[in-house]
C-alpha positions, 0 to 999 in steps of 0.5 A, spaced: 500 500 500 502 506 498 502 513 502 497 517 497 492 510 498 491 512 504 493 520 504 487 523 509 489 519 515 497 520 514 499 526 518 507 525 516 510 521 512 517 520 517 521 515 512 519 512 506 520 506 502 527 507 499 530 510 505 528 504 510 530 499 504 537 503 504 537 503 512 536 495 512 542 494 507 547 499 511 544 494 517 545 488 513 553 489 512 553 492 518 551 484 520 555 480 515 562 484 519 560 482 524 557 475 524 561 473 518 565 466 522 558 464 524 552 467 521 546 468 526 538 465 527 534 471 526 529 470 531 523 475 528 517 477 534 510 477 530 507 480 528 510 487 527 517 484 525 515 480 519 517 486 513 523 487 517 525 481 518 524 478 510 526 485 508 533 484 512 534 477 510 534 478 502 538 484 504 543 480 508 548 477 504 550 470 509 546 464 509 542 465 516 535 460 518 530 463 522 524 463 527 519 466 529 516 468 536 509 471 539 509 474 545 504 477 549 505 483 555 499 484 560 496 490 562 491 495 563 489 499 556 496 501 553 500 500 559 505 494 560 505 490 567 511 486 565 508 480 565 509 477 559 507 470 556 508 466 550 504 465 545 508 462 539 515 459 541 521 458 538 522 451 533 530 450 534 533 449 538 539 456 540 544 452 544 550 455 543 547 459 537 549 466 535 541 469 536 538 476 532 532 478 536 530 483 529 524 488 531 520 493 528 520 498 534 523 498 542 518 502 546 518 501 554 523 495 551 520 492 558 517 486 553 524 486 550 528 485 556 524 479 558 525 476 552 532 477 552 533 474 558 528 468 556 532 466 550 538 467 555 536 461 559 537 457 553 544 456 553 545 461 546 552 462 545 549 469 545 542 474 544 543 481 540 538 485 538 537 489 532 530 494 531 529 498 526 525 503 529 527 505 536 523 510 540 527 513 545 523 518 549 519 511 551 525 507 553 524 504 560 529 499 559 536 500 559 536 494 554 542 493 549 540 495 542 546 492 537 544 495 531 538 500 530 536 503 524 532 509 526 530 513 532 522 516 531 519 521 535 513 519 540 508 518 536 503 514 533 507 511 527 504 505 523 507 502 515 512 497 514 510 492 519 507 497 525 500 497 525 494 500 528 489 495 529 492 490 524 490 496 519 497 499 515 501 493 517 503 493 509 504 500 507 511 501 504 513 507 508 513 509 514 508 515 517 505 519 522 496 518 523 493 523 524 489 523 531 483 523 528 484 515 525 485 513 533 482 518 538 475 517 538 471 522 535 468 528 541 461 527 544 
């Protein structure tokens, strides 16, 4: 989906397409540097990550396997408890595997921690972290980030990947909504 199929709910357009694609290949060789001995699983969490994860992948220039996880965060409304269960686990096995967490966004990084420290207990010869959009006014966490493409500002941002109620995943750039798409309408 294009930007202009969707102009009346796009406040801003912050990358688009061509940008993201040529982030996603600068991360790439920055990843082949530095998995070049041992090329790592890419472990890419549903449902966001999934055009970041295919797009890295094709760019990547290293045989590398991948997998998939879902996790989900308890709260109230928008606000995480920490508490984190697992809704889709992990096929392979990691022990002694060089594991890449690869992310669409960080945002408290709360979730992201637990899930680091989870993969951790599994005897991986290491766990890193890549995103492709990092928020940082929201981080909450003090968690790692080995590769980041972009920071975005505190906004609601959706395309690429990100979504707003399973709507906008598949838009080629990323943008801002206008508050009008997901604020309710004044009584």
């Amino acid at each position: 989906m294009q930007t202009d199929d969707i102009r009346d709910d796009v406040r801003e357009v912050l990358f688009t397409e061509q940008q993201l694609r040529e982030r996603l290949a600068e991360i790439a060789r920055e990843i082949e540097a530095e998995y070049a001995d041992e090329p790592p699983l890419l472990v890419g969490v549903l449902k966001g990550a999934v055009v970041v994860v295919s797009d890295l992948a094709r760019e990547l220039r290293l045989p590398v396997h991948m997998d998939w996880m879902a996790v989900s965060s308890y709260g109230s409304g928008t606000t995480s408890s920490g508490v984190v269960r697992i809704l889709k686990d992990l096929d392979a096995d990691i022990t002694g595997r060089r594991v890449l967490i690869v992310e669409d966004i960080i945002d408290s990084g709360l979730t992201l921690s637990w899930l680091k420290a989870n993969l951790e207990s599994r005897g991986p010869a290491s766990v890193d972290i890549c995103t492709l959009f990092r928020k940082p006014a929201r981080l909450k966490s003090d968690i790692e980030l080995k590769f980041v493409g972009f920071d975005v500002p505190d906004e609601f941002v959706v395309g690429y990947g990100l979504d707003y109620d399973e709507r906008y995943r598949n838009l080629r750039d990323l943008v801002v909504l206008q508050p009008h798409v997901y604020a309710p309408a004044e009584a």
